[in-house]
N, CA, C and O atoms as a Tripos MOL2 file, in Angstrom:
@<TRIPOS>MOLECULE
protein
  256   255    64     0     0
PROTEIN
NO_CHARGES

@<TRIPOS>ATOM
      1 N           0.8690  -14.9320  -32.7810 N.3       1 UNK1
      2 CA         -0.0300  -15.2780  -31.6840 C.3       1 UNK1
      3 C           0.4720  -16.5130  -30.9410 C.2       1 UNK1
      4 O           0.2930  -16.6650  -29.7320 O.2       1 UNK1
      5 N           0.9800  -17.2120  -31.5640 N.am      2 UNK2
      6 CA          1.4760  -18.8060  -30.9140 C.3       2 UNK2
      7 C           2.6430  -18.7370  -30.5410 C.2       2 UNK2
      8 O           3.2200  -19.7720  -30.2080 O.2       2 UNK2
      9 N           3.2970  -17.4890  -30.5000 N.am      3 UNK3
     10 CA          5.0790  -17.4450  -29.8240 C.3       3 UNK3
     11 C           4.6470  -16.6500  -28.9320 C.2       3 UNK3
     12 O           5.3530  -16.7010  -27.9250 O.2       3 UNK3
     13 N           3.2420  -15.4740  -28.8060 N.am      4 UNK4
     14 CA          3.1790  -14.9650  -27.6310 C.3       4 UNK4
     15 C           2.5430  -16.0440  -26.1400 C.2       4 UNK4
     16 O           2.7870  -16.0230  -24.9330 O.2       4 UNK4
     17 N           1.5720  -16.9760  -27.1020 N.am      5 UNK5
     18 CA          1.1590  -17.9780  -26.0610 C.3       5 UNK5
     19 C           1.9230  -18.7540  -25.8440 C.2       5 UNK5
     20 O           1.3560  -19.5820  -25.1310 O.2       5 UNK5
     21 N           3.2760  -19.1490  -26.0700 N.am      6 UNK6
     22 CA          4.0080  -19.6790  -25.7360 C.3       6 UNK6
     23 C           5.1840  -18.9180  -24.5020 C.2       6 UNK6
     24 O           5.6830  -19.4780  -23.5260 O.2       6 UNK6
     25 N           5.3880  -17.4180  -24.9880 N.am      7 UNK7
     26 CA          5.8750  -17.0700  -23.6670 C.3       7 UNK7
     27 C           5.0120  -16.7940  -22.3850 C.2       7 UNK7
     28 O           5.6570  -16.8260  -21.3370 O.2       7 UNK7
     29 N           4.1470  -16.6230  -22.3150 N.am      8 UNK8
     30 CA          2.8560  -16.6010  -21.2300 C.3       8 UNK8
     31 C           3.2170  -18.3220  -20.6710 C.2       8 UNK8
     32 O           3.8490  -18.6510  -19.6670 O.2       8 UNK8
     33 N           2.7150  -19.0160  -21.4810 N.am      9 UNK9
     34 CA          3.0380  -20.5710  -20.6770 C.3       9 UNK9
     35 C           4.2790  -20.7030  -20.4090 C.2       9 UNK9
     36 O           4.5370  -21.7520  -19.8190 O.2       9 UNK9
     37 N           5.1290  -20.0430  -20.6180 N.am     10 UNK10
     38 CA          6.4710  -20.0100  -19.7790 C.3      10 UNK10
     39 C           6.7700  -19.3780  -18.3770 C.2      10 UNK10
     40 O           7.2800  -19.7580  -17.3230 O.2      10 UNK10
     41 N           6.1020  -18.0150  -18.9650 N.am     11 UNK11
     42 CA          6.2120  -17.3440  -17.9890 C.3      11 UNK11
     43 C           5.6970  -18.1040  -16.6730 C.2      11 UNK11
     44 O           6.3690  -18.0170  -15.6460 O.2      11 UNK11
     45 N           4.7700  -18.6860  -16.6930 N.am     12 UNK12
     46 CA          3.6360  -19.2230  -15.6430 C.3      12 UNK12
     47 C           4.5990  -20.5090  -15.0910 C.2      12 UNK12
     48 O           4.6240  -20.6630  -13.8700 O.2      12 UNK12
     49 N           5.4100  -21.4570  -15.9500 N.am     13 UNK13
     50 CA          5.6270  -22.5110  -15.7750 C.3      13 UNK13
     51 C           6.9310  -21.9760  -14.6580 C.2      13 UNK13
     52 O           7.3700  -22.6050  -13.6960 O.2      13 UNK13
     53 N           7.3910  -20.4970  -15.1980 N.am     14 UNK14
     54 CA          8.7690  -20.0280  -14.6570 C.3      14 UNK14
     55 C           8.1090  -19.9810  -12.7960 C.2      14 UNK14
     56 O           8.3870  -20.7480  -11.8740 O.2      14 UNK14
     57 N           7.1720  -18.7480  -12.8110 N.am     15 UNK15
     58 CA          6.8220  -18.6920  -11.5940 C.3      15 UNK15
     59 C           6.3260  -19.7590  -10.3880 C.2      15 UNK15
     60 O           6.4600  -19.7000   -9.1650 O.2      15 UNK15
     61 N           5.5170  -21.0400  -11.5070 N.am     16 UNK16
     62 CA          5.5600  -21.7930  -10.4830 C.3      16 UNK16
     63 C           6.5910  -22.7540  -10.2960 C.2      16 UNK16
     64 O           6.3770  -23.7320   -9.5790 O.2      16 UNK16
     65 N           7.7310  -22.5800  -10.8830 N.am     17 UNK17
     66 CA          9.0620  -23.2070  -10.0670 C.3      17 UNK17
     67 C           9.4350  -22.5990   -9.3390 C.2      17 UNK17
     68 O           9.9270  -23.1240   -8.3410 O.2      17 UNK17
     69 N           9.3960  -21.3750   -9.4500 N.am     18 UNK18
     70 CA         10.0250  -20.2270   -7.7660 C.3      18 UNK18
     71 C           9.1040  -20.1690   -7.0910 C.2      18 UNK18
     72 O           9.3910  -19.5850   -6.0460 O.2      18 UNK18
     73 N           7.5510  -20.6480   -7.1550 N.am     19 UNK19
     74 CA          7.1280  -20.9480   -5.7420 C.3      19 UNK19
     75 C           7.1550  -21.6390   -4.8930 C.2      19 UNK19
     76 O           6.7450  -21.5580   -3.7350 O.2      19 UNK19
     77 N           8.1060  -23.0430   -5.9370 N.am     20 UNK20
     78 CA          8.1160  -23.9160   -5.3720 C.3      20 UNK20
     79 C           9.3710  -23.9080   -4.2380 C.2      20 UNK20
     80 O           9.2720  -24.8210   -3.4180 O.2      20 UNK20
     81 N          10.4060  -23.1150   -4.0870 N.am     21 UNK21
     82 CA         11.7530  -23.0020   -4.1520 C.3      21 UNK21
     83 C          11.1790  -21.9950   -2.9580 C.2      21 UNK21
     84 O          12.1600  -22.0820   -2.2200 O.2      21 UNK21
     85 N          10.2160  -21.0420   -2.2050 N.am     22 UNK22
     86 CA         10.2390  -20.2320   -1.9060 C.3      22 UNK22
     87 C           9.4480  -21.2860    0.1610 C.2      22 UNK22
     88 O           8.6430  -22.2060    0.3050 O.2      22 UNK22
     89 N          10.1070  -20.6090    1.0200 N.am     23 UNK23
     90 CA          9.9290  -21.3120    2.4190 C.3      23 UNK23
     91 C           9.2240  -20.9260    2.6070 C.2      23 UNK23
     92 O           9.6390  -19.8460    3.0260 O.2      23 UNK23
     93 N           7.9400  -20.8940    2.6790 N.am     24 UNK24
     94 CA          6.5170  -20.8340    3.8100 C.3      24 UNK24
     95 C           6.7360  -20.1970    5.3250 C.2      24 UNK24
     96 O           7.7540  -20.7410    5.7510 O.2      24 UNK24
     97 N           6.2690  -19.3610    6.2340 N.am     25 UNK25
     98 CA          6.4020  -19.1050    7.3600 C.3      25 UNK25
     99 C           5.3330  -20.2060    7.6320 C.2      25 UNK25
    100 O           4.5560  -20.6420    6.7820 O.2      25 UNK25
    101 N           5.4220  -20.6980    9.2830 N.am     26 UNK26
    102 CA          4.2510  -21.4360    9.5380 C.3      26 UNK26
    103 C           3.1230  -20.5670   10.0970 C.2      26 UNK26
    104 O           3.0440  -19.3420   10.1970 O.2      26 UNK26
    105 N           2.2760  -21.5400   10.4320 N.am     27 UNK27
    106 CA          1.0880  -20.2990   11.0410 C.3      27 UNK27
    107 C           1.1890  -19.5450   12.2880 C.2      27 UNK27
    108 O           0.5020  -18.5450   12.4960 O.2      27 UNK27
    109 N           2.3220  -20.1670   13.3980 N.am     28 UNK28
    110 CA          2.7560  -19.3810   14.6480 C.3      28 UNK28
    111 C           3.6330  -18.1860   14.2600 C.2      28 UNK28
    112 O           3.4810  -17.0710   14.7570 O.2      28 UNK28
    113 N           4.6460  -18.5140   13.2550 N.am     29 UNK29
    114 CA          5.7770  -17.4870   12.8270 C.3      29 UNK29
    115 C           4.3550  -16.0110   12.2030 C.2      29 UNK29
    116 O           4.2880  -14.9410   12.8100 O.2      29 UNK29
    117 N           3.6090  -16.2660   11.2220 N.am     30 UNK30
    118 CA          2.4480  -15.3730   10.8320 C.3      30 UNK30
    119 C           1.8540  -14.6380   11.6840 C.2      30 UNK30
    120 O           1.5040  -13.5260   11.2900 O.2      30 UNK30
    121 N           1.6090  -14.9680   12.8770 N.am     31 UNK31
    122 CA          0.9390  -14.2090   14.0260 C.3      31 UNK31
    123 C           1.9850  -13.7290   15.0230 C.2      31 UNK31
    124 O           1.5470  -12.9290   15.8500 O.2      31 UNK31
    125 N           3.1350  -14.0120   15.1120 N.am     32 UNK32
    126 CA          4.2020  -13.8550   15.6520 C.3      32 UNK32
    127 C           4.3450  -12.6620   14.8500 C.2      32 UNK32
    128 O           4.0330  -11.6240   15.4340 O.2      32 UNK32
    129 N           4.7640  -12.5460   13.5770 N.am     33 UNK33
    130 CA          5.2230  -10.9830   12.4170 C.3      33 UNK33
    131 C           4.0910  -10.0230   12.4010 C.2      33 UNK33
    132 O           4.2780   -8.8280   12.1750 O.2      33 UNK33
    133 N           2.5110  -10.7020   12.7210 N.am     34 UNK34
    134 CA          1.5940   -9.9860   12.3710 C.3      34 UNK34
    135 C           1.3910   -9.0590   13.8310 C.2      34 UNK34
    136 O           0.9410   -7.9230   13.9860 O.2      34 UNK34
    137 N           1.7720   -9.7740   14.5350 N.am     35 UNK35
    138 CA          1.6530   -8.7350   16.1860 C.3      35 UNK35
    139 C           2.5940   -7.9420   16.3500 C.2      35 UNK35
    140 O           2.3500   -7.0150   17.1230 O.2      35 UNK35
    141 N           4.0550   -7.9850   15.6870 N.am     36 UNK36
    142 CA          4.7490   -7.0770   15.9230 C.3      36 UNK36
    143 C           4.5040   -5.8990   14.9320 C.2      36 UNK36
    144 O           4.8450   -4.7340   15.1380 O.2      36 UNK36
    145 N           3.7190   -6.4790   13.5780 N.am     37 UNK37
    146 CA          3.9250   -5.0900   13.0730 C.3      37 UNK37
    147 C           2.5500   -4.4170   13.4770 C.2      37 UNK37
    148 O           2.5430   -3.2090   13.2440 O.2      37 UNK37
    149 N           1.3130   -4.9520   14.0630 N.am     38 UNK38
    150 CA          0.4690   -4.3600   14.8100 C.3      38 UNK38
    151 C           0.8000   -3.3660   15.6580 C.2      38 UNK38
    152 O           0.4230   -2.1960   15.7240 O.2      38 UNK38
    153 N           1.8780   -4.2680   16.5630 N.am     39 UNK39
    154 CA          2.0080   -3.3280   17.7790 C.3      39 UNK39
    155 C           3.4020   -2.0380   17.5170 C.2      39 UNK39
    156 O           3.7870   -1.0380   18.1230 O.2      39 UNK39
    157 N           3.8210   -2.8090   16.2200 N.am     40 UNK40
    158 CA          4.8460   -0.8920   15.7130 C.3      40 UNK40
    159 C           4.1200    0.4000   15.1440 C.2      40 UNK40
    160 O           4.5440    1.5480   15.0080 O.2      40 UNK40
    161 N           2.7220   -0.2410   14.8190 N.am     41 UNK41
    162 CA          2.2100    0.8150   14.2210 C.3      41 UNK41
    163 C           1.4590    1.3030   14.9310 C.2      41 UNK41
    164 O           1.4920    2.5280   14.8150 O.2      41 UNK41
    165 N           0.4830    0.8190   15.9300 N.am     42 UNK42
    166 CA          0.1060    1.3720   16.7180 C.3      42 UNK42
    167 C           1.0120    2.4670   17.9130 C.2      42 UNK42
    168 O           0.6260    3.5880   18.2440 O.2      42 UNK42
    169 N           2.4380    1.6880   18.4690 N.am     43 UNK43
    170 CA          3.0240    2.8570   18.9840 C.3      43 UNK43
    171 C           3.4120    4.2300   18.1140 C.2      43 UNK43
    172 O           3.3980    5.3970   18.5060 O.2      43 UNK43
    173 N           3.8270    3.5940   16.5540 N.am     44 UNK44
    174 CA          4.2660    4.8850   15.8600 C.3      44 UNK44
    175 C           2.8780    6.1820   15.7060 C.2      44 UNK44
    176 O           2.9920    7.3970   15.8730 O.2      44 UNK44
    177 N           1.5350    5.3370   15.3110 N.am     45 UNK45
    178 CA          0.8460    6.2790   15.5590 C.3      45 UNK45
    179 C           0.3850    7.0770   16.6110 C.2      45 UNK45
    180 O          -0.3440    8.0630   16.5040 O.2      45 UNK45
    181 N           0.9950    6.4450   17.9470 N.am     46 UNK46
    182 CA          0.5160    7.0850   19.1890 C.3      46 UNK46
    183 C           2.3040    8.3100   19.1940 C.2      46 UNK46
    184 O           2.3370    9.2040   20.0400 O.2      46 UNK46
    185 N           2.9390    8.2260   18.6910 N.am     47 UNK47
    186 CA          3.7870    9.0130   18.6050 C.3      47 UNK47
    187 C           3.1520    9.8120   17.8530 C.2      47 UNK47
    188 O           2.7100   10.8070   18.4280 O.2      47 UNK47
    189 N           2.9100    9.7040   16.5370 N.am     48 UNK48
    190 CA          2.5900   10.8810   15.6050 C.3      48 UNK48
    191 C           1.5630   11.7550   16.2350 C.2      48 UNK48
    192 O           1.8070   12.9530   16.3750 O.2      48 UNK48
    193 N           0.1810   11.1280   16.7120 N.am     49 UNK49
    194 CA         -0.6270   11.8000   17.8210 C.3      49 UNK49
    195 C          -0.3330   12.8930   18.7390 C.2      49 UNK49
    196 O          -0.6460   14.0790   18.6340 O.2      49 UNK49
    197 N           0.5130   12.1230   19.9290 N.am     50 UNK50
    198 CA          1.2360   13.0260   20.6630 C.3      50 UNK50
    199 C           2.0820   14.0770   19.6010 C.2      50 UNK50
    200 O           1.6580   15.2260   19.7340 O.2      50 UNK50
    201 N           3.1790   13.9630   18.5760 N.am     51 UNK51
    202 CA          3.5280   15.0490   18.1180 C.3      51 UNK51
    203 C           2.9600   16.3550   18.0530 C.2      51 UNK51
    204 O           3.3370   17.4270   18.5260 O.2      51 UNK51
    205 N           1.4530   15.8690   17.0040 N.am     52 UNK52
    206 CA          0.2670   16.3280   16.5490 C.3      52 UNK52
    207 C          -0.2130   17.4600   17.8630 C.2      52 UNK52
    208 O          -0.1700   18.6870   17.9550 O.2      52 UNK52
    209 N          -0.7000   16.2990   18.8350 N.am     53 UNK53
    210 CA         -0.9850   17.5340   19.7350 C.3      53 UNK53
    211 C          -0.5990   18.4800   20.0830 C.2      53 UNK53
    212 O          -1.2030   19.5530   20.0720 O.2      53 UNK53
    213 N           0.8120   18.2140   20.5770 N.am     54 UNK54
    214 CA          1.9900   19.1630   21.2560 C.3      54 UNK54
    215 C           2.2660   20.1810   20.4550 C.2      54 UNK54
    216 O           2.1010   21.3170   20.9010 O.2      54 UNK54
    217 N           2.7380   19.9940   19.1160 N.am     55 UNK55
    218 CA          2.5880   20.8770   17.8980 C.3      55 UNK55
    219 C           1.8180   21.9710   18.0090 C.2      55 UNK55
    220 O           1.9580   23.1930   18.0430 O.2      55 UNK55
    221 N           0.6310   20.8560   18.0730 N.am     56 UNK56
    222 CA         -1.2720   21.9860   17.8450 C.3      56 UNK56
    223 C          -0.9090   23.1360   18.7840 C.2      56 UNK56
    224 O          -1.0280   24.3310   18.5140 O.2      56 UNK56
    225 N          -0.5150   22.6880   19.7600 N.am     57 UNK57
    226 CA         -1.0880   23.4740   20.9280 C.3      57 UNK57
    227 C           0.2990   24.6370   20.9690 C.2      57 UNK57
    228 O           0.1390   25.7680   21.4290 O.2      57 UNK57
    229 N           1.4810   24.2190   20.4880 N.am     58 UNK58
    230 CA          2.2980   25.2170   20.5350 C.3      58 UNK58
    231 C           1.8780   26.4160   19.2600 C.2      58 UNK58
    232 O           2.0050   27.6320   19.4010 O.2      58 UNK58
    233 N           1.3340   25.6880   17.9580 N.am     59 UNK59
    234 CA          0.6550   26.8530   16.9020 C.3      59 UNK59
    235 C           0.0780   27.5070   17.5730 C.2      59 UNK59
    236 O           0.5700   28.6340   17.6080 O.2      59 UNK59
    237 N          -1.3190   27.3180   18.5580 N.am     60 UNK60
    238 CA         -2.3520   27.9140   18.9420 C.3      60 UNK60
    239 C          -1.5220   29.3160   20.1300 C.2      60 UNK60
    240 O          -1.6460   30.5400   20.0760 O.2      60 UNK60
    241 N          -0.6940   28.4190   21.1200 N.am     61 UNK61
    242 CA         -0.2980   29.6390   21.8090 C.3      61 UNK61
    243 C           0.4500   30.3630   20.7800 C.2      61 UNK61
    244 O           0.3920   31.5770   20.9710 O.2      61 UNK61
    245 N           1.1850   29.9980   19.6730 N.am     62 UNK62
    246 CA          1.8320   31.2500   19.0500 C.3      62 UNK62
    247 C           0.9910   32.5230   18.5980 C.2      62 UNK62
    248 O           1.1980   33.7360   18.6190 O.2      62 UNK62
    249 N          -0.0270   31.7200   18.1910 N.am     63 UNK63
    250 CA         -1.5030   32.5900   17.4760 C.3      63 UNK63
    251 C          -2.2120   33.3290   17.9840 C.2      63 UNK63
    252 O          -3.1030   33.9960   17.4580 O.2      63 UNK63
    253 N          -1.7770   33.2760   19.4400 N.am     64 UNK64
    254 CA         -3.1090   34.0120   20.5540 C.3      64 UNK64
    255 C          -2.3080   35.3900   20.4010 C.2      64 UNK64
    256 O          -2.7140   36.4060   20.9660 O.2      64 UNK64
@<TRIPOS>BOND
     1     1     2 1
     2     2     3 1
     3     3     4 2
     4     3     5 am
     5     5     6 1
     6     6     7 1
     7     7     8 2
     8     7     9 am
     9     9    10 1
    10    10    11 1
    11    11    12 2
    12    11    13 am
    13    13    14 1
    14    14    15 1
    15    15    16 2
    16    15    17 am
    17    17    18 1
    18    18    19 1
    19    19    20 2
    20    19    21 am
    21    21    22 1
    22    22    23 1
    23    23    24 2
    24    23    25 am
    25    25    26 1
    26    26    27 1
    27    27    28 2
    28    27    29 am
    29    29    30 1
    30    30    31 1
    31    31    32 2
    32    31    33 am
    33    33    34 1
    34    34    35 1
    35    35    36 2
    36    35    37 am
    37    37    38 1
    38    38    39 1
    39    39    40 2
    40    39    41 am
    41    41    42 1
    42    42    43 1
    43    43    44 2
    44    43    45 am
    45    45    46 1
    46    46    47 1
    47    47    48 2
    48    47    49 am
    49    49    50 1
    50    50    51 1
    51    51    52 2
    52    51    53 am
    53    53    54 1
    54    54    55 1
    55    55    56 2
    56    55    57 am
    57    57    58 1
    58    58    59 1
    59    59    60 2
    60    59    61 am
    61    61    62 1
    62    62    63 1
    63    63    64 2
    64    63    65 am
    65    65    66 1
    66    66    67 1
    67    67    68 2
    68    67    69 am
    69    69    70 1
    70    70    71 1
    71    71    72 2
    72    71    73 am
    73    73    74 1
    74    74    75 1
    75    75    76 2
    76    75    77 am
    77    77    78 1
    78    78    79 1
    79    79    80 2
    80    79    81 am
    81    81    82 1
    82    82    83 1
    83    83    84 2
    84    83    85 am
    85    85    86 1
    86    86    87 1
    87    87    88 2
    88    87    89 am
    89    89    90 1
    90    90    91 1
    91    91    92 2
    92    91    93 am
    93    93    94 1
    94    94    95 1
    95    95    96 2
    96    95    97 am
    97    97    98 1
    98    98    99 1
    99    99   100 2
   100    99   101 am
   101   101   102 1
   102   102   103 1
   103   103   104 2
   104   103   105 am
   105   105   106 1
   106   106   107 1
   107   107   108 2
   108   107   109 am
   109   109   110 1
   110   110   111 1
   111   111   112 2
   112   111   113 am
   113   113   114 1
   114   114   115 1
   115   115   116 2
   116   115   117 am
   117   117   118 1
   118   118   119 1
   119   119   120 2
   120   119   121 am
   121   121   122 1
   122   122   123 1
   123   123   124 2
   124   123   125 am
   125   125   126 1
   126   126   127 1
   127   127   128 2
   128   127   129 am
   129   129   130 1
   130   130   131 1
   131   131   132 2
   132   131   133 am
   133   133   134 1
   134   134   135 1
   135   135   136 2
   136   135   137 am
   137   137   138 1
   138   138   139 1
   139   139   140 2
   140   139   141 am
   141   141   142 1
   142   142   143 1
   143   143   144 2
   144   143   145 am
   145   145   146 1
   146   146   147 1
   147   147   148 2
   148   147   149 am
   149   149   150 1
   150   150   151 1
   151   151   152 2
   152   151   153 am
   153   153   154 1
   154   154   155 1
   155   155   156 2
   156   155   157 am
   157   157   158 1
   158   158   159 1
   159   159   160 2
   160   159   161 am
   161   161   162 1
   162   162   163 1
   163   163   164 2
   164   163   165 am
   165   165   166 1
   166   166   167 1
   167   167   168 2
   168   167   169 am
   169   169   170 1
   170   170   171 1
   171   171   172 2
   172   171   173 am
   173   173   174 1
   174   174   175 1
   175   175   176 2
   176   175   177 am
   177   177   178 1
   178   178   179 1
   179   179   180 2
   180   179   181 am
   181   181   182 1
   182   182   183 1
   183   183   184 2
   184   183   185 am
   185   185   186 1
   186   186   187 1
   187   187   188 2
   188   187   189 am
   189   189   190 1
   190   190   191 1
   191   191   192 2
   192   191   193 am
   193   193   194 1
   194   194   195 1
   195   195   196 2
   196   195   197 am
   197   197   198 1
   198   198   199 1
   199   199   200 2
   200   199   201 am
   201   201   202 1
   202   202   203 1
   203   203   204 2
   204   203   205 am
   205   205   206 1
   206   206   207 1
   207   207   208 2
   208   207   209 am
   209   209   210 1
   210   210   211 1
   211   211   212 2
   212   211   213 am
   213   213   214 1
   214   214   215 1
   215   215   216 2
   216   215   217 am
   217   217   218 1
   218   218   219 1
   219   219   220 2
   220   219   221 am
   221   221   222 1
   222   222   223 1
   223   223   224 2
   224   223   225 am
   225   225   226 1
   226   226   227 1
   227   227   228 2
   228   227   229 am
   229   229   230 1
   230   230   231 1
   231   231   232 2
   232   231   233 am
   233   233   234 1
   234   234   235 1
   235   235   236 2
   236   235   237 am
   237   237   238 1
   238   238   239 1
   239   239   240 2
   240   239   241 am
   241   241   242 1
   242   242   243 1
   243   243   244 2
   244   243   245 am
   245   245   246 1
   246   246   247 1
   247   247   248 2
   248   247   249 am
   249   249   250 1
   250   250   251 1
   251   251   252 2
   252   251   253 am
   253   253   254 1
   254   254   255 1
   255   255   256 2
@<TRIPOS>SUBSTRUCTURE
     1 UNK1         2 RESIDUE 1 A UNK
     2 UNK2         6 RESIDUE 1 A UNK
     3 UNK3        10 RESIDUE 1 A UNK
     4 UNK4        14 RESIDUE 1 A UNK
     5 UNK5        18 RESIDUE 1 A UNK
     6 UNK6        22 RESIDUE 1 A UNK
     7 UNK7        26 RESIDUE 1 A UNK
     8 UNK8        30 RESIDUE 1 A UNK
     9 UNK9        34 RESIDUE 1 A UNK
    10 UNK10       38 RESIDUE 1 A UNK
    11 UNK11       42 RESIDUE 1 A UNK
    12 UNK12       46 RESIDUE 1 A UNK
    13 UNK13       50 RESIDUE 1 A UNK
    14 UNK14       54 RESIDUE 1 A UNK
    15 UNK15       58 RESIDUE 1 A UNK
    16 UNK16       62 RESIDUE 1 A UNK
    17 UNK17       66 RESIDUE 1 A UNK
    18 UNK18       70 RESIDUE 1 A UNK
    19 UNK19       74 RESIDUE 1 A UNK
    20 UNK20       78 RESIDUE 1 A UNK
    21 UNK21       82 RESIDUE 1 A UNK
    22 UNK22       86 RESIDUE 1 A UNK
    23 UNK23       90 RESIDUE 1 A UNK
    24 UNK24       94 RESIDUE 1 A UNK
    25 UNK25       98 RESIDUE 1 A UNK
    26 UNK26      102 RESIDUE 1 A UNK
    27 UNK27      106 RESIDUE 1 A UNK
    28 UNK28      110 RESIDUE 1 A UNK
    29 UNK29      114 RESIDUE 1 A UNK
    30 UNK30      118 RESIDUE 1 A UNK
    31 UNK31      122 RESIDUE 1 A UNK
    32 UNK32      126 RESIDUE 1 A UNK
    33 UNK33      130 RESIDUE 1 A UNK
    34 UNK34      134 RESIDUE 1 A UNK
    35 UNK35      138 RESIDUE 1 A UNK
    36 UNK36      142 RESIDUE 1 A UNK
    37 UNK37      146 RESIDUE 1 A UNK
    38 UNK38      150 RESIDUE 1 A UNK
    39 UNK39      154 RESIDUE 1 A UNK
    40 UNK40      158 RESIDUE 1 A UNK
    41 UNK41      162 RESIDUE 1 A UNK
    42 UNK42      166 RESIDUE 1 A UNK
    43 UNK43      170 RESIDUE 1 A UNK
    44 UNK44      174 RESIDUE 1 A UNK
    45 UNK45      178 RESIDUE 1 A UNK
    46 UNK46      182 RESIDUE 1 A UNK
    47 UNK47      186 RESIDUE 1 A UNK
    48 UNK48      190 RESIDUE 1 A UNK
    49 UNK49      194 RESIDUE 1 A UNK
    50 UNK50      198 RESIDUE 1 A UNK
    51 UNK51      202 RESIDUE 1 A UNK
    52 UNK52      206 RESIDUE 1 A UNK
    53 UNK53      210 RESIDUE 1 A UNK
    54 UNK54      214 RESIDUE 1 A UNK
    55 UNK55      218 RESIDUE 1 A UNK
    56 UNK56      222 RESIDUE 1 A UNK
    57 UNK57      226 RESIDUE 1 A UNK
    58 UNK58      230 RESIDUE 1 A UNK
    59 UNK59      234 RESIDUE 1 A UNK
    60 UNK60      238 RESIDUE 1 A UNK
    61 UNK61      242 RESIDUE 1 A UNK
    62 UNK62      246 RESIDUE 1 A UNK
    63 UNK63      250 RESIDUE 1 A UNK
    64 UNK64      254 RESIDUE 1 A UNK
């Protein structure tokens, strides 16, 4: 029990030295990454949409 609580307090002591080691974005860079991947997903889904439709509508005339 006391060599497993001892690797746990390692483990912990390990991670918070690589957080320490790890660069922060600031808060402009955050909204800067957060709008682009907003605005990729929103065009990708307006692609998939349009696919979707165009698709639909070519099944439907095949079907008539």
């Amino acid at each position: 029990m006391q060599k497993t609580l001892g690797k746990i307090g390692r483990f912990f002591r390990e991670v918070r030295a690589e957080l320490v080691k790890v660069i922060w974005p600031d808060r402009r860079s955050v909204a800067v990454y957060t709008g682009i991947v907003v605005a990729s997903v929103v065009v990708i889904a307006g692609i998939i949409w349009v696919a979707d439709v165009v698709l639909g509508q070519i099944v439907a005339f095949l079907l008539r």
